[in-house]
C-alpha positions as CSV (number, residue, x, y, z in Angstrom):
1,X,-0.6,-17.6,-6.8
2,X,0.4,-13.9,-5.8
3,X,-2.4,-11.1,-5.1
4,X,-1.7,-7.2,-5.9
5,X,-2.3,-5.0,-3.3
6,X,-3.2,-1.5,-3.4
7,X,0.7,-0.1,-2.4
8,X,2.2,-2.0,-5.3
9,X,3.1,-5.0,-2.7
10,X,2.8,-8.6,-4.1
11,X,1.7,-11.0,-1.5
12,X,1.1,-15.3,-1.8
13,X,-2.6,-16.2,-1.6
14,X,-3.8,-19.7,-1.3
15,X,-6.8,-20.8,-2.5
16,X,-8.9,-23.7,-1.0
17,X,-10.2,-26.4,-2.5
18,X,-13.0,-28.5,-1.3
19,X,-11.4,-31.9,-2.3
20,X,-8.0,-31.1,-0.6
21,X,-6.7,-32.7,2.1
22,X,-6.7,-31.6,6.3
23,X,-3.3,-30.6,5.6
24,X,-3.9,-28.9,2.6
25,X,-6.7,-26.9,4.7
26,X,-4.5,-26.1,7.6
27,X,-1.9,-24.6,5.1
28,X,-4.5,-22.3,3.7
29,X,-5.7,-20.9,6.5
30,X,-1.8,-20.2,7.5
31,X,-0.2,-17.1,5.9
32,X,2.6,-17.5,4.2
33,X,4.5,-14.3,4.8
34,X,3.5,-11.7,7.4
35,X,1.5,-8.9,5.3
36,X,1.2,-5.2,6.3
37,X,-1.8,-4.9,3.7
38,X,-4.9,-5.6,3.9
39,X,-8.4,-6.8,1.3
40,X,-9.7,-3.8,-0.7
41,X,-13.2,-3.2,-0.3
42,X,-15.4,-2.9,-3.3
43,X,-16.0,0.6,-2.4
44,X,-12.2,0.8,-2.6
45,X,-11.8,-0.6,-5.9
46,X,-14.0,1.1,-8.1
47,X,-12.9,3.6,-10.8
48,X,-14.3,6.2,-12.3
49,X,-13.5,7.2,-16.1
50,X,-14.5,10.0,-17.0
51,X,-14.5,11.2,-20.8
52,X,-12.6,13.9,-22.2
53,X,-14.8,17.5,-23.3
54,X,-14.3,17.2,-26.4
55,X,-15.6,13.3,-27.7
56,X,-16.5,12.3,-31.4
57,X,-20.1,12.1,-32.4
58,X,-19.9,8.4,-31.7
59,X,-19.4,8.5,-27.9
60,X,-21.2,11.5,-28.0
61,X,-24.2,9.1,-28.8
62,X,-23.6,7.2,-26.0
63,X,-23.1,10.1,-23.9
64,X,-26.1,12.3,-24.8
65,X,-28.9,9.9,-26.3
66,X,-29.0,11.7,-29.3
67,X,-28.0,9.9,-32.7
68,X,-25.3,10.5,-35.0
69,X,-28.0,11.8,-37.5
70,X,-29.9,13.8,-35.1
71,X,-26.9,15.7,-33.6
72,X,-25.5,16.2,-37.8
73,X,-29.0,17.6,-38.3
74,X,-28.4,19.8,-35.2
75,X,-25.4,21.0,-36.4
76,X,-26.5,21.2,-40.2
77,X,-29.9,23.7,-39.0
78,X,-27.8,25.6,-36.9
79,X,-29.3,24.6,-33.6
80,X,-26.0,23.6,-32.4
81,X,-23.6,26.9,-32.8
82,X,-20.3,25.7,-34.0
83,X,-17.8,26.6,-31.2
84,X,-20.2,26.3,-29.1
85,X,-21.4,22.9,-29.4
86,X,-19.6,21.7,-31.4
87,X,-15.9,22.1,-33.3
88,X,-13.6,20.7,-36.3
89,X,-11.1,18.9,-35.2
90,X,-7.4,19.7,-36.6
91,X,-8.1,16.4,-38.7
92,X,-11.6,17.6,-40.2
93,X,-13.9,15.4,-38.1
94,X,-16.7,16.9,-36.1
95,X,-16.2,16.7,-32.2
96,X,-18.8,17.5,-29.5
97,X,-17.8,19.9,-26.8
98,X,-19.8,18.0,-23.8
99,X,-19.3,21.6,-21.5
100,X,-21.2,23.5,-24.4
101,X,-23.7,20.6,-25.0
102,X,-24.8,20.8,-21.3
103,X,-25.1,24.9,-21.5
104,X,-27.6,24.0,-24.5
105,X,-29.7,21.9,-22.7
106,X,-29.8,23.7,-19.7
107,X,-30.4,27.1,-22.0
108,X,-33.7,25.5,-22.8
């Protein structure tokens, strides 16, 4: 079996296995090849994904806390100013702007 390391370097890993035998252990413990790389952390691992401004009302639920219905009632009273808030996408659908949606909250 081959790990990935960060710098797109392939090296073989063994893994041990309680039942093998003293040789079996000895090889284990033995690297294979000479490696330059070494384990990445957890620290080093994690990603961040961040979401785009402008998400549909779905995510935006996710995002926000508010429901579908209760940002569409937003938008429908006028609480949430179209360009503002919110937009039409160039395919009709309704898309938050999350930059404007934090302004509005912190407007309050």
């Amino acid at each position: 079996m081959q790990r990935h390391h960060g710098r797109g370097e392939l090296v073989p890993h063994r893994f041990s296995d309680s039942h093998a035998s003293e040789s079996d252990a000895s090889a284990a413990r033995a690297p294979t090849t000479p490696t330059r790389t070494r384990d990445i952390t957890d620290a080093e691992a994690s990603v961040a994904v961040l979401p785009a401004r402008y998400v549909l009302l779905q995510l935006a639920t996710a995002l926000t806390g508010y429901t579908v219905k209760a940002m569409q009632r937003k938008i429908e009273r006028g609480d949430w100013a179209e360009g503002r808030v919110w937009k039409h996408a160039p395919d009709g659908r309704i898309v938050i702007d999350l930059v404007g949606y934090q302004r509005w909250v912190e407007s309050r």
